[in-house]
C-alpha positions as a Markdown table, in Angstrom:
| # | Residue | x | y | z |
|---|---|---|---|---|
| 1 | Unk | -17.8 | -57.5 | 38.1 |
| 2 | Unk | -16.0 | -60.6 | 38.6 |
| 3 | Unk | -12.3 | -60.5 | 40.1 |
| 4 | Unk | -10.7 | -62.8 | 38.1 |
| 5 | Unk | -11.5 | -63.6 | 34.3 |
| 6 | Unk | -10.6 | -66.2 | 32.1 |
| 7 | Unk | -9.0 | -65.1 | 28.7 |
| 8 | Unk | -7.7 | -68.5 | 27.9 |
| 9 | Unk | -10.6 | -68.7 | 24.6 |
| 10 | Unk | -10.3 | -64.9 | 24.0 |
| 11 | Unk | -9.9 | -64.6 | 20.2 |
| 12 | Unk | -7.2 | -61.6 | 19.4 |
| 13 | Unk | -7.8 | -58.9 | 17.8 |
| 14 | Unk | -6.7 | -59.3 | 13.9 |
| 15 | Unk | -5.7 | -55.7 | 13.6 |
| 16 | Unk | -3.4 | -55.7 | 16.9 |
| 17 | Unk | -0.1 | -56.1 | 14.3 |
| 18 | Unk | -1.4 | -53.1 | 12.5 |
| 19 | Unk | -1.8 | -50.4 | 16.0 |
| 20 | Unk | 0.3 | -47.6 | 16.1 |
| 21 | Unk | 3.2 | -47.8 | 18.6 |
| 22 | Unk | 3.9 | -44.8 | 20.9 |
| 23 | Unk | 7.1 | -43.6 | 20.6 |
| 24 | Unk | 9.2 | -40.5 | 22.0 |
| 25 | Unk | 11.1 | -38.0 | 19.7 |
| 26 | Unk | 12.7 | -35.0 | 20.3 |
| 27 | Unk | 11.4 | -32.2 | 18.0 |
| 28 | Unk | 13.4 | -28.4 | 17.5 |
| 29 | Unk | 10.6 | -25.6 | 18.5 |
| 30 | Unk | 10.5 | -24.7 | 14.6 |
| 31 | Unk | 9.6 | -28.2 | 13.5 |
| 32 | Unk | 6.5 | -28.2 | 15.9 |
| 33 | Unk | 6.2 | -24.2 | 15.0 |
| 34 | Unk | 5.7 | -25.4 | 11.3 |
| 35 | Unk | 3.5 | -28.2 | 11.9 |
| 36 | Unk | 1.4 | -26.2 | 14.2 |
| 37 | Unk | 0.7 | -23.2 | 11.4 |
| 38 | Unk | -0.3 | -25.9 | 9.1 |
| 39 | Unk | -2.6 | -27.5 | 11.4 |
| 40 | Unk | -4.0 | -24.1 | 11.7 |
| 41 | Unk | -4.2 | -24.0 | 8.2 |
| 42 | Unk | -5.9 | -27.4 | 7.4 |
| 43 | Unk | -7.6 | -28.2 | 11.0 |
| 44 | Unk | -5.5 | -31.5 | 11.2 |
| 45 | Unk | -4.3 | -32.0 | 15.1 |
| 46 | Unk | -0.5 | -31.0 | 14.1 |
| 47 | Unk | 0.8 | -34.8 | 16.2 |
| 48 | Unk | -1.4 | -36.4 | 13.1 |
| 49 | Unk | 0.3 | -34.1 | 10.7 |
| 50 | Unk | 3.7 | -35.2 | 11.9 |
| 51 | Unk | 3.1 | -39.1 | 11.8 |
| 52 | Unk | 1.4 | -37.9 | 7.7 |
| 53 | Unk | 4.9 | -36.6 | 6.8 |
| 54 | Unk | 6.5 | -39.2 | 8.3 |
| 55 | Unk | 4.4 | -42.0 | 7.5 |
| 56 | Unk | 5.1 | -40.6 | 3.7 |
| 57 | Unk | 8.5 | -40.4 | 3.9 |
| 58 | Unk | 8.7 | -44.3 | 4.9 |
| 59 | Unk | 6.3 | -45.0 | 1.8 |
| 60 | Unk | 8.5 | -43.3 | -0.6 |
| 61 | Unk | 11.9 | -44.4 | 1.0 |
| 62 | Unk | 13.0 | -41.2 | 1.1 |
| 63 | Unk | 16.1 | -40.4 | 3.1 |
| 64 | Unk | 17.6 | -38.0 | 4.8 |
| 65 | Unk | 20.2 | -35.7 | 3.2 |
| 66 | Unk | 22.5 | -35.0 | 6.0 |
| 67 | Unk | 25.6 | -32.8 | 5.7 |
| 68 | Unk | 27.6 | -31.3 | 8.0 |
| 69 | Unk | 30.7 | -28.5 | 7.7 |
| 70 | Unk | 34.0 | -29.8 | 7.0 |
| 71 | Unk | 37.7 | -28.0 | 6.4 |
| 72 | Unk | 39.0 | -29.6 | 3.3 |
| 73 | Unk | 42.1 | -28.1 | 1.2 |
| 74 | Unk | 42.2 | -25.4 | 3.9 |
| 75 | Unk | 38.2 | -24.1 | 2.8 |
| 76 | Unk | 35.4 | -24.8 | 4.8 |
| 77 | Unk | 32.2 | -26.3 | 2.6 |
| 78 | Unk | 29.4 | -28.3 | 3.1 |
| 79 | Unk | 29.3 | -32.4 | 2.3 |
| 80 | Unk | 27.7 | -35.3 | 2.7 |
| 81 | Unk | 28.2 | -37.0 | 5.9 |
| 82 | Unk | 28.4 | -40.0 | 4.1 |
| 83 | Unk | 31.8 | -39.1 | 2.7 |
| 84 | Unk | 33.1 | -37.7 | 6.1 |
| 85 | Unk | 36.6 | -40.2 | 7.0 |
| 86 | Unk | 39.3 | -39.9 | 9.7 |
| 87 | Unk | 40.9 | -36.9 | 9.7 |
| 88 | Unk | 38.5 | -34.5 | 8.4 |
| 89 | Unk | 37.6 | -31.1 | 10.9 |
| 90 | Unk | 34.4 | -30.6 | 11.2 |
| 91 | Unk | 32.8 | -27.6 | 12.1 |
| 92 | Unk | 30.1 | -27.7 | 15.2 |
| 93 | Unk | 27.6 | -25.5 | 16.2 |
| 94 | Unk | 24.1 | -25.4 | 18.1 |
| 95 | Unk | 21.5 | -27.2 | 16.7 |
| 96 | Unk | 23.9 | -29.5 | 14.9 |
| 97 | Unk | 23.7 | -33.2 | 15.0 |
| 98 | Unk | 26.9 | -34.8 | 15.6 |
| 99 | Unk | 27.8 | -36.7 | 12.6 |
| 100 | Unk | 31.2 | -38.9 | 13.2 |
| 101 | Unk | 33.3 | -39.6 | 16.7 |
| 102 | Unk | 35.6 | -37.2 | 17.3 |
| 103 | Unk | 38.6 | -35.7 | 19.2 |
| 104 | Unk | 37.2 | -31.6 | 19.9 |
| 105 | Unk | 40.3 | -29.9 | 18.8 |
| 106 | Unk | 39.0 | -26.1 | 19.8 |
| 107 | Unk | 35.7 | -25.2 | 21.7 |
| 108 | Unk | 34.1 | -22.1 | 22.6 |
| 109 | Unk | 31.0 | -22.5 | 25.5 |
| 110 | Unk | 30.9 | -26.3 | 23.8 |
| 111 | Unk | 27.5 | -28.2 | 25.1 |
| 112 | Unk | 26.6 | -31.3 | 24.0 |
| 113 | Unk | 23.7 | -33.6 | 24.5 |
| 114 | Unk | 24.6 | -37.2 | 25.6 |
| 115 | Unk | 21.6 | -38.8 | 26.5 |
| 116 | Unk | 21.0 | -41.1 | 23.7 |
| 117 | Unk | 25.1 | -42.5 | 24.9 |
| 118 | Unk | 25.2 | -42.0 | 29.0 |
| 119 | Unk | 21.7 | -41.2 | 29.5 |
| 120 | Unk | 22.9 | -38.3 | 30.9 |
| 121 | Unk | 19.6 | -35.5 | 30.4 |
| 122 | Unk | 21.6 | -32.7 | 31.2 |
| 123 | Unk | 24.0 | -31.2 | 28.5 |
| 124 | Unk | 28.2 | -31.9 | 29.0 |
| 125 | Unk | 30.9 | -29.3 | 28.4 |
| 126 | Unk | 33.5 | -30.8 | 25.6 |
| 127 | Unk | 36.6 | -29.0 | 25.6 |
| 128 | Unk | 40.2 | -30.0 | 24.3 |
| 129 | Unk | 42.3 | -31.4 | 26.4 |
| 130 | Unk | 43.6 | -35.5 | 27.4 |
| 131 | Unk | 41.5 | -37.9 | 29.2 |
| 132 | Unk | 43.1 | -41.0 | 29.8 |
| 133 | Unk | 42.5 | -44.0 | 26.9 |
| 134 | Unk | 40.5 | -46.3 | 29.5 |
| 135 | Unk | 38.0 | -43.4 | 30.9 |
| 136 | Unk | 34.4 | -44.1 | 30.5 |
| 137 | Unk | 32.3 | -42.6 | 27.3 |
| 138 | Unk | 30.8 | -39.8 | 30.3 |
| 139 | Unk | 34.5 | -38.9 | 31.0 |
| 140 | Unk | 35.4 | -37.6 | 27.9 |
| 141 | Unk | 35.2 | -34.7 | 28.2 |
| 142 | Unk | 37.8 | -34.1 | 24.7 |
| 143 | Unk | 35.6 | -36.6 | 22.9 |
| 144 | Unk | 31.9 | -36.4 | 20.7 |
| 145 | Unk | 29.9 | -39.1 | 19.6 |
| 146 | Unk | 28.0 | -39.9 | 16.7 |
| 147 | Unk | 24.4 | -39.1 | 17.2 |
| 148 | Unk | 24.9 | -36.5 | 20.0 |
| 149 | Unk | 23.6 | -32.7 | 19.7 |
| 150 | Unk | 25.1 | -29.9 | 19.8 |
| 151 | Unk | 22.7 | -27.7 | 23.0 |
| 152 | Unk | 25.4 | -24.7 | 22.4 |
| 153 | Unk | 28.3 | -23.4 | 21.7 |
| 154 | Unk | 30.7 | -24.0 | 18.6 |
| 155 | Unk | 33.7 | -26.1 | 18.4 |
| 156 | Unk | 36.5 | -28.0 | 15.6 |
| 157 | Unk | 36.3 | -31.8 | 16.0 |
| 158 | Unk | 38.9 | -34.0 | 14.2 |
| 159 | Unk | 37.1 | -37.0 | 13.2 |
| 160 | Unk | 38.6 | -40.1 | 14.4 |
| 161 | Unk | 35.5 | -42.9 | 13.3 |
| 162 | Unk | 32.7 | -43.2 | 11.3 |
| 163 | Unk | 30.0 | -44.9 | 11.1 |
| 164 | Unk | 30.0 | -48.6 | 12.3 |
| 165 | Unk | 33.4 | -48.0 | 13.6 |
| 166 | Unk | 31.7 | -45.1 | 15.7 |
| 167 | Unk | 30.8 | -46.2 | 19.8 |
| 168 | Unk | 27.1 | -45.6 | 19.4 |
| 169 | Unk | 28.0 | -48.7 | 16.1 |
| 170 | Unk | 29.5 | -50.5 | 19.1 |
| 171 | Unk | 26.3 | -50.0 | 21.1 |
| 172 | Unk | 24.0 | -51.3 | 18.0 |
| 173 | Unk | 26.2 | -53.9 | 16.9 |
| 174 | Unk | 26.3 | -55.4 | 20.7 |
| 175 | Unk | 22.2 | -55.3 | 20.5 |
| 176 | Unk | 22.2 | -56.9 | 17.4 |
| 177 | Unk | 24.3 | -59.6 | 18.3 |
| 178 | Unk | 21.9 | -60.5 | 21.7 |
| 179 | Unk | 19.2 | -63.3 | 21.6 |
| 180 | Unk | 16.2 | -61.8 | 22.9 |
């Protein structure tokens, strides 16, 4: 074999655009329990089952119908996260995803999965209290942020932003606005 090759009249390859990209998602157990028993089912690897579903999701433009549990007129019910504002409660509990930035009101053994903010792997303790204005997003310790999970626990959030107006909006917005 040589040591050095010249690629400079290499001809790409016309399918390159069209390789799949590895990516890395985190899945619950029962999502990869359910894919699993249907692999089982139909001999399809489960990983290719996964990237099926999803692959027909994206075709169809289907979206996600996400809800989350809000106090509203002093009952607790189920709504859209789309129609969450400032100053609804929201309810928390394992396994949720946090919809809206918020102020935790009441907590009981409240852990939360950061990673995605502070890149933090190990799951924070929120609990009510006052953090001064200027602390860093890891040093609020009263606060949750859109796109975190709840690990355990339960807790009451007052929501305080939505959305764009949210500090993982901040994040995208500032990523958007870079020139590569």
């Amino acid at each position: 074999m040589r040591k050095q090759y010249d690629f400079a009249a290499a001809k790409r390859n016309p399918y390159a655009k069209r390789l799949k990209k590895a990516v890395t998602i985190r899945l619950e157990p029962d999502v990869i329990d359910y894919f699993k028993s249907l692999s089982t089912d139909t001999g399809i690897p489960y990983q290719n089952l996964i990237n099926l579903y999803l692959l027909d999701c994206a075709k169809e433009k289907r979206r996600l119908a996400l809800t989350c549990r809000v106090v509203r007129d002093g009952g607790e019910r189920m709504v859209p996260v789309s129609t969450l504002v400032p100053g609804d409660l929201i309810l928390l509990s394992a396994g949720n995803l946090i919809p809206a930035d918020g102020l935790v009101i009441e907590a009981e053994d409240f852990l939360v999965s950061e990673a995605s903010m502070t890149g933090e792997s190990f799951p924070v303790e929120k609990r009510p209290g006052l953090v001064e204005p200027e602390a860093a997003v890891s040093a609020r310790t009263n606060a949750v942020f859109l796109g975190a999970s709840v690990r355990s626990g339960t807790a009451k959030v007052l929501v305080v932003d939505t959305g764009i107006r949210t500090a993982f909006g901040a994040i995208a917005a500032q990523l958007s606005a870079r020139q590569p």
